[in-house]
Phi, psi and omega in degrees: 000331192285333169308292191311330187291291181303316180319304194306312189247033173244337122359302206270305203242346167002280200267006180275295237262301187260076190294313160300315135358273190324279129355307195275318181322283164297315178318296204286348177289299201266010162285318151321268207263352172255309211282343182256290193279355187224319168273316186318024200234354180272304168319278200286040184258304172302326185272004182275286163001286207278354204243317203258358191048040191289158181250157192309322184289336197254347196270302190314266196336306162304332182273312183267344156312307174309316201285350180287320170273337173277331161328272200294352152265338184283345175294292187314352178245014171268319203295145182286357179290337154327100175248141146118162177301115134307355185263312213278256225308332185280351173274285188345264186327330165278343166318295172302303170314333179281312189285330196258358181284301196284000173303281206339326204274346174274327189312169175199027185206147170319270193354291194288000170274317175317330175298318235254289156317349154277310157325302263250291178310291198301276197330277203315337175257010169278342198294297201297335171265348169269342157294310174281335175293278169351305221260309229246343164282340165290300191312325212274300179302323174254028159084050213221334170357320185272331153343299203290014155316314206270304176319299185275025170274011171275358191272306171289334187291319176283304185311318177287310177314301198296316152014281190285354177265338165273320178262003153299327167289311201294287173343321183279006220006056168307153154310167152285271190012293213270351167289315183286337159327279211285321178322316172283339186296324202282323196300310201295318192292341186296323233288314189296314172333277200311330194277338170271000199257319187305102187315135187298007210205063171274154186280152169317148163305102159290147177312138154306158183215234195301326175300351169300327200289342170306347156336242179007338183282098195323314193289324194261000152287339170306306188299329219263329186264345185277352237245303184283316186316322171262011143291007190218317169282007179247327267222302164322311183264332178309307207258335181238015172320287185303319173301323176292268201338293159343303179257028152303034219306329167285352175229005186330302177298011178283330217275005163275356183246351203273306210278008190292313203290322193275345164309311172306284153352291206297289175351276201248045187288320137036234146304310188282330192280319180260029161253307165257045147237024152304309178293308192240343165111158155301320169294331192270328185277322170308321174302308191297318218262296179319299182316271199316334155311314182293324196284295152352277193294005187260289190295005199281317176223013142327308191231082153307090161196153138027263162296343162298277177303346177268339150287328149331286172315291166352292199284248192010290178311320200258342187226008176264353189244344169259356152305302175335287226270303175316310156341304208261346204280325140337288207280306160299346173281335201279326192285149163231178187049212187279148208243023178265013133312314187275323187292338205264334156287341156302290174287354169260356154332277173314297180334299196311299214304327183275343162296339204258318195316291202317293223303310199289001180273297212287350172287311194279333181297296196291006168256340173251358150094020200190116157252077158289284184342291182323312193317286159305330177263334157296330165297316162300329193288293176329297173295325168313297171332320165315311174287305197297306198286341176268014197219000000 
């Protein structure tokens, strides 16, 4: 009698007594499957190159496949045909983010990476709205709300662990191969963590409601295209930031360290954006944040130097995950009743601007041999974006 009693009242009182718990849950979840399982593709991007002779459009082209399943998983995790525990599809889906990361290292063809990185985008945004939805309505209920700083600090906390786990292999002269290998291995280990943090006995998905009425919302439509519009202006530096260093010469030797430093940056980034937008409200830090970014991705190839790429990483790293967060937490006040409509439009919002980004880099990169171009049209979306969001 005495296991069940306990199991029973660990259920019961978990995520009420243990709020941090809660939170550390989510941190190892989207750390798992965004900071690992959807970034780590920035790292390995260069021995993939150099080892597969991929050309920049096909290199894109891998990138948007990914941002093409997390669109279509951030819908598919709106349908009200979703029966069933959020906590099991959000275990399911980190699985799926583990498996199809470290398959990358098996693969032996364009198709199957395209395969593999579209699985790979849906599982990571059921992960990413069903986690926050989860995290951030427990927090809410036990009065816990700045906590979800520590949740979405899993993004960054993951590009840098796996970061230092690609360039420590690479030092070693591990393969791209044996980088996805192990990159999935780091994923699959999240997977018992996040399952003891996740309540064992979680409620059914309600059917949508009232959230649909944020549609309607001058304001939150505005957020939803300023929402994409910096998927698609971030997205660029995101995905080719170690490559651009790589073809660089003056700064080529940064490139087992620049993305560890934008994972770090990413880390407690967070926290400081919803600390000022305590101060100045979410529409004016979101606008700010937009700006300092477009300024990042402006140095990303402007200032070919040294302080040039480390400010980059820095300004990027540091304000695309407190947009993120700032984004979705916007999109739930707007909302009433279960709020993974406004949140699953949101991330599919972002998902189009990251599909359009890679392909319209690596096309325009392999005909002028450079992404300045991408590069400055991404820094306008930001900024146009900037504009949508104080208004």
């Amino acid at each position: 009698m005495k296991e069940p009693i306990a199991t029973r009242m660990f259920e019961q009182n978990c995520w009420r007594d243990q709020p941090i718990s809660t939170a550390l849950g989510g941190l190892i979840a989207i750390a798992a499957a965004i900071g690992v399982g959807r970034f780590v593709y920035t790292p390995i991007l260069p021995p993939m190159i150099a080892a597969l002779g991929l050309s920049k459009s096909e290199a894109g082209l891998i990138a948007s496949a990914n941002f093409l399943g997390y669109l279509l998983g951030a819908l598919a995790a709106a349908t009200p045909t979703l029966a069933g525990s959020r906590r099991g599809w959000l275990l399911g889906a980190l699985g799926a983010s583990a498996l199809t990361t470290a398959a990358m290292g098996l693969a032996q063809s364009l198709a199957a990476f395209l395969a593999l990185r579209f699985v790979g985008g849906a599982a990571s945004a059921f992960v990413l709205i069903l986690a926050s939805t989860l995290v951030l309505e427990r927090l809410a209920a036990a009065g816990r709300g700045g906590l979800s700083a520590l949740h979405f600090a899993g993004v960054g906390s993951g590009i840098a662990v796996s970061a230092a786990l690609v360039a420590a292999l690479l030092q070693l002269g591990g393969s791209w191969r044996s980088l996805w290998l192990a990159s999935g291995a780091l994923a699959f280990a999240a997977l018992p963590v996040a399952a003891v943090l996740v309540p064992p006995r979680a409620a059914a998905i309600p059917p949508p409601g009232a959230a649909a009425d944020a549609a309607t919302d001058p304001s939150f439509r505005r957020l939803v295209v300023a929402y994409g519009l910096f998927g698609f202006g971030y997205i660029v530096t995101a995905t080719f930031l170690v490559a651009i260093v790589r073809m660089t010469p003056a700064i080529r030797a940064l490139e087992p360290v620049i993305w560890i430093v934008f994972g770090l940056a990413a880390a407690p980034s967070v926290a400081l954006w919803t600390r000022i937008a305590a101060r100045l409200g979410i529409p004016a830090a979101f606008a700010v944040a937009s700006v300092i970014e477009a300024a990042g991705v402006l140095a990303s190839v402007a200032w070919p130097s040294v302080a040039g790429v480390f400010v980059a990483a820095v300004l990027v790293g540091g304000t695309f995950m407190g947009l993120t967060a700032l984004g979705l937490i916007r999109a739930r006040a707007l909302a009433s009743g279960d709020p993974r409509r406004a949140l699953a439009l949101m991330t599919g919002a972002f998902g189009l601007g990251q599909i359009v980004g890679p392909v319209f880099a690596g096309i325009v990169s392999d005909r002028i041999g450079s992404f300045t171009v991408p590069s400055l049209a991404a820094a306008a979306a930001l900024l146009v974006a900037a504009v949508l969001a104080r208004h």
